[in-house]
Phi, psi and omega in degrees: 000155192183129177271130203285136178298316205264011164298295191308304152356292189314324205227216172281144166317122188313319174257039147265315178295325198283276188300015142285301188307308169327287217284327141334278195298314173299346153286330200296316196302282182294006153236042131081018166282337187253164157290171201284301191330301207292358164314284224283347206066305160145009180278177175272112210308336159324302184276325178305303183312295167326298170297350116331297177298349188262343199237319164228068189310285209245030176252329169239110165281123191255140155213115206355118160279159180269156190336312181306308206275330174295313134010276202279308189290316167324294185322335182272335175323165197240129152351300165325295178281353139329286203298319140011263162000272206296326186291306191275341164322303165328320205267313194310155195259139213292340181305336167310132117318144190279305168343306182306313180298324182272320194290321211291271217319331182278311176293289177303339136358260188286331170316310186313333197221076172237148169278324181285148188294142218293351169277332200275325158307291214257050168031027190254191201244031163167174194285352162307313203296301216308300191303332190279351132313342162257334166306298157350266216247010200206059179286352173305288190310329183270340158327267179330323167282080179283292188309011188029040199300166170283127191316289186328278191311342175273319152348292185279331158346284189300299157332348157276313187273050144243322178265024166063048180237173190276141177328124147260161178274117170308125206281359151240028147300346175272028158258359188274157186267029188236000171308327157312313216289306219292318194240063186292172164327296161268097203305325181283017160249358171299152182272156204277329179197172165296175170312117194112329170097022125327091143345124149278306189275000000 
């Protein structure tokens, strides 16, 4: 796997993509494409605004929730999404400020427990943008996708084989109807990507 230069070139700077990415999820989240935890990031609503003001001045007009229900939302991050965190934070590239690296990591997170294919949650225009984000700012990991597996299941893959557990699933891919094609019986019958060497996820 390898991210085409002249893809990269073409289009946006990884961090035009990361706040692109930002602002996805966080539309996805309030309208109810992403799940509602994935609003919060998992930060304390303080600190999300400042990253909204800092990043998307004039892309979200926000308005505070109260302590209860932000809360409330907190509570809902999933196991999962810690274990996330902690695989691409591990991963980072030292040259990234660790600020960049924890939101993009946070974005693509909560991007993971989407119904949809992971590019498309984190608003970019195809699984190029989703690698050259990870070439950035996590190189270990685009290292490690040698077999150019679909991001999520190689996510969650690495998060099983760290807690020394049986493969999980990203938990609403088993609503897609590609679900078979992604997470076959035999794992070693999946195809490493589409025709062309193209991911869907």
């Amino acid at each position: 796997m390898s991210v085409d230069a002249a893809h990269a070139d073409a289009g946006p700077s990884p961090g035009e993509l990361a706040v692109r990415a930002l602002f996805a999820v966080l539309h996805g989240a309030a309208v109810g494409e992403l799940p509602a935890f994935a609003w919060t990031l998992d930060l304390p609503q303080r600190q999300l605004l400042a990253l909204i003001t800092e990043h998307l001045p004039e892309a979200l007009t926000v308005i505070p929730l109260s302590g209860q229900r932000y809360a409330s939302l907190r509570q809902q991050v999933p196991r999962e999404f810690h274990d996330l965190l902690d695989l691409m934070l591990a991963a980072r590239a030292p040259t990234v400020p660790l600020a960049a690296a924890e939101r993009s990591a946070r974005v693509i997170a909560a991007a993971c427990f989407g119904r949809r294919y992971l590019w498309r949650d984190l608003g970019l225009r195809g699984r190029e943008d989703v690698a050259l984000l990870f070439a950035t700012y996590f190189p270990a990991l685009y290292r490690a996708n040698a077999r150019n597996q679909i991001w999520k299941r190689f996510l969650f893959a690495e998060i099983s084989a760290r807690r020394g557990s049986a493969p999980l699933h990203p938990p609403n891919c088993v609503r897609c109807e590609d679900f078979t094609n992604c997470f076959p019986a035999h794992p070693d019958d999946a195809p490493a990507g589409l025709p062309g060497g193209t991911e869907k996820t």
